[in-house]
N, C-alpha and C positions, 0 to 999 in steps of 0.2 A: 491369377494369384497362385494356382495347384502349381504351375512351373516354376514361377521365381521361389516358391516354398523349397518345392522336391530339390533344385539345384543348389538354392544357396544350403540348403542339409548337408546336400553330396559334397561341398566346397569346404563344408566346416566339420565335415568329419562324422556324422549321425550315422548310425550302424542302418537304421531300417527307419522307411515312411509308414504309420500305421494308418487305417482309417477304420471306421466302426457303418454300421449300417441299422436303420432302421428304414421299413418299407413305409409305414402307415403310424402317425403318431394321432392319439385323440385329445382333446380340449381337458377332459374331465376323467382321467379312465378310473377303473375301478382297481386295476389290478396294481398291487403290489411291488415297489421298485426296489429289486433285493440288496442295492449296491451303497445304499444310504439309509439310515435308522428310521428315518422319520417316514419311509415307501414310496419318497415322491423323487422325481426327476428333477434334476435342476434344471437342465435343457427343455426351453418352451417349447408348447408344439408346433408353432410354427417357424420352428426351426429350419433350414436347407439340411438334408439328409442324400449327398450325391449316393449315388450308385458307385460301392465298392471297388469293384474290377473296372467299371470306365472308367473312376476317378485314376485310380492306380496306372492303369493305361497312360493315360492324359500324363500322370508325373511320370513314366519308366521314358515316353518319349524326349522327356526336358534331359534326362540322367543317362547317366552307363555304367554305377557299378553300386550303386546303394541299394539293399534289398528292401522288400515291398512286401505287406502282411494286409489282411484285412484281422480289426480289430474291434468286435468280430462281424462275421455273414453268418445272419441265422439261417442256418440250414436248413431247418425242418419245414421253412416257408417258401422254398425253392424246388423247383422239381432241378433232384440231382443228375440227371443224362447233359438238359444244358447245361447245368453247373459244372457239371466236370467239362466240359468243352470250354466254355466261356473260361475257365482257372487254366487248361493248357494253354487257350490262346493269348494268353496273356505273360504264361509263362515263354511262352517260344517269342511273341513280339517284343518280352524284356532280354529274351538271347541268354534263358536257364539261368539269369543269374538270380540269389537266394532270393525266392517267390514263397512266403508261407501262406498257408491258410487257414486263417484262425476262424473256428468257428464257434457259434454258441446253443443251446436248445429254445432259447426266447424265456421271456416273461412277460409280455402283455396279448391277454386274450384279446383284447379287442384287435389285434394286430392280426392272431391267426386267425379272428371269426372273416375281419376286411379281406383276406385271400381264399376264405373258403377252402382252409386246413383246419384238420383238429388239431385242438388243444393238447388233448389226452393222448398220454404217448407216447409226445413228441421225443424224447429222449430215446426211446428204442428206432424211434423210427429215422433221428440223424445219425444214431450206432449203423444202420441198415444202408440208410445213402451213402457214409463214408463209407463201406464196404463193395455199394454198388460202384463210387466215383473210381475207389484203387482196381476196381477189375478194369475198368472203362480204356483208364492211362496204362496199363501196364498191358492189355491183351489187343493183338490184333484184334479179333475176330471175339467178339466180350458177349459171354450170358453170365445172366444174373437171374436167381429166383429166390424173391423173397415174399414178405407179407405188405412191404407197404410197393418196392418195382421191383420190375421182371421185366430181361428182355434176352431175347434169344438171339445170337450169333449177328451182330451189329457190330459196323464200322465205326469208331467216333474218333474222328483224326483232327483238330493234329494231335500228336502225344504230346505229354511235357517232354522238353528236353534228356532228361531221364530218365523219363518214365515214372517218375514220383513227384509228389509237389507233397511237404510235408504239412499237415493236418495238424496243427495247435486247439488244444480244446481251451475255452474260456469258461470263466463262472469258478465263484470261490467255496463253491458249497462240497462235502464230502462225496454227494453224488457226482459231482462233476470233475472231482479229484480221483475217485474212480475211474471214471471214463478215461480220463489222461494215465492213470499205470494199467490200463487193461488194452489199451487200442489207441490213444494218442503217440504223436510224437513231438508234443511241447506242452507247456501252461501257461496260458497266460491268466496271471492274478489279475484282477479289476479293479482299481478304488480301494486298493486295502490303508488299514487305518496308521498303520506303522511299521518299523523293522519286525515289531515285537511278533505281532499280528503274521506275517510273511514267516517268519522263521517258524510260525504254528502250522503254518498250511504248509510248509516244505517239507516239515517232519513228518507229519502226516501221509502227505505223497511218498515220502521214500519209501515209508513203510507200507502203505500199499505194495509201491512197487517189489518190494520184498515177497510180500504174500501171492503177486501173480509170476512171480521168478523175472522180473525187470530188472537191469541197470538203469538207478536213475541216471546214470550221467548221459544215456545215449539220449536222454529228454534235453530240449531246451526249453529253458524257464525264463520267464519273461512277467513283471508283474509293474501293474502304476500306483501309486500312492495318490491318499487325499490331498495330501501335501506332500511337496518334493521339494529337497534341496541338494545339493553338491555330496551334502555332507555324507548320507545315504549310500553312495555307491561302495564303496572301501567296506560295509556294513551288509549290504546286499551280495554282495563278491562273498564274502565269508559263508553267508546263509545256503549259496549254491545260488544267486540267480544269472543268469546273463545276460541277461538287459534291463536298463529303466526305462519306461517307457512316458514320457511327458505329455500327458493328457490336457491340451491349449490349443486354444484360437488362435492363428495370427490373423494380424492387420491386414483388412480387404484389399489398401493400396499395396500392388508389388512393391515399390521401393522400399515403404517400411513394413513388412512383411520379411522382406530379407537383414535389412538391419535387426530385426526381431530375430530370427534365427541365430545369427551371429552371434549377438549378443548372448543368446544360451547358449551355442556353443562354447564364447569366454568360461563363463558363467560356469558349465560343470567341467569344463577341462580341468581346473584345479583341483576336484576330486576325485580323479584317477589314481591307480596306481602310479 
């Protein structure tokens, strides 16, 4: 179904394939689900939750020119040395074309207690990995010394293709609109509630980025709605975003799984410029 999805996208025009990751989900959790009012997840937990980068693998092989994001890979529950290897190798198997890396800090303890990471922190300590991952891609010969990895004069090949794969920070919260004008180089919004709502959090970001000497335009911005309609993008285009991003299941059967697509792609073609 990941192939007839990625293809019929690439056939009908879709800028980027997203997929989202969760490692461990619980029956009953405790914590907090910051994306919907009421703290709960709509997604049951016995949910299928592929793995990000094979997933994405699996679709770059079906395609050849639609980009590929995770949407998002929490970071801080990954040891970053394989992560930055696993994200070139994916980058180079899809042949450099736009490969993002959205990623996010988590929000279910029970998630970081099942991997035996801490909770506490998390936040400085995926500032820390992306900083370990850009040495990693960009230097032959890569040290890093930090608080959470350290490594000293290490090979990690292959490179991206150019040596960058660009890092999207997710999460709609002021702290994580930080992280995006201090050291990201995209946003992706999550679940936001309307134009209204998206045009609060982009002024917000600009001005950050104001205060750490950023152009936001070198950002790209990427946000999903509760709801989404056609109508939205001419509206989004205005606010500063670049993409919409349609948060949906298709149909298990390939056949209609691709009639599925299509039909969205009809469907927002008519609200384009």
């Amino acid at each position: 179904m990941i192939d007839a999805v990625a293809a019929a996208a690439e056939r009908s025009g879709f800028a980027t394939l997203w997929i989202g990751e969760h490692v461990v989900m619980v029956d009953e959790p405790s914590s907090t689900y910051p994306y919907d009012a009421d703290g709960r997840m709509a997604v049951p937990a016995d949910a299928d939750w592929l793995d990000p980068l094979i997933a994405l693998s699996f679709a770059a092989a079906a395609t050849n020119r639609i980009g590929l994001a995770t949407g998002v890979l929490l970071l801080p529950e990954h040891n970053p040395v394989i992560t930055a290897k696993r994200a070139a190798s994916l980058d180079c198997l899809s042949g450099g074309r736009r490969f993002s890396l959205g990623i996010g800090v988590g929000w279910s303890r029970e998630e970081f207690d099942a991997l035996g990471v801490p909770f506490a922190r998390r936040a400085r300590r995926t500032e820390e990995y992306v900083a370990a991952m850009r040495t990693l891609w960009r230097d032959d010969v890569s040290t890093f010394t930090g608080e959470f990895v350290s490594f000293d004069r290490v090979r990690v090949n292959p490179k991206p293709v150019r040596r960058w794969i660009p890092v999207i920070c997710g999460g709609n919260s002021d702290d994580a609109l930080r992280r995006v004008a201090e050291w990201g180089d995209g946003w992706y919004g999550f679940n936001l509630a309307d134009e209204e709502e998206v045009a609060e959090r982009v002024s917000v970001l600009r001005r950050m980025c104001r205060e750490v000497g950023r152009d936001f335009g070198d950002l790209r911005v990427s946000v999903s709605l509760k709801e989404s309609s056609p109508a939205n993008l001419v509206k989004l285009d205005d606010i500063g975003v670049d993409e919409l991003v349609l948060v949906a299941g298709p149909p298990y059967d390939p056949i209609a799984a691709e009639l599925w697509v299509d039909q969205l792609a009809r469907q927002y073609a008519g609200g384009c410029r």
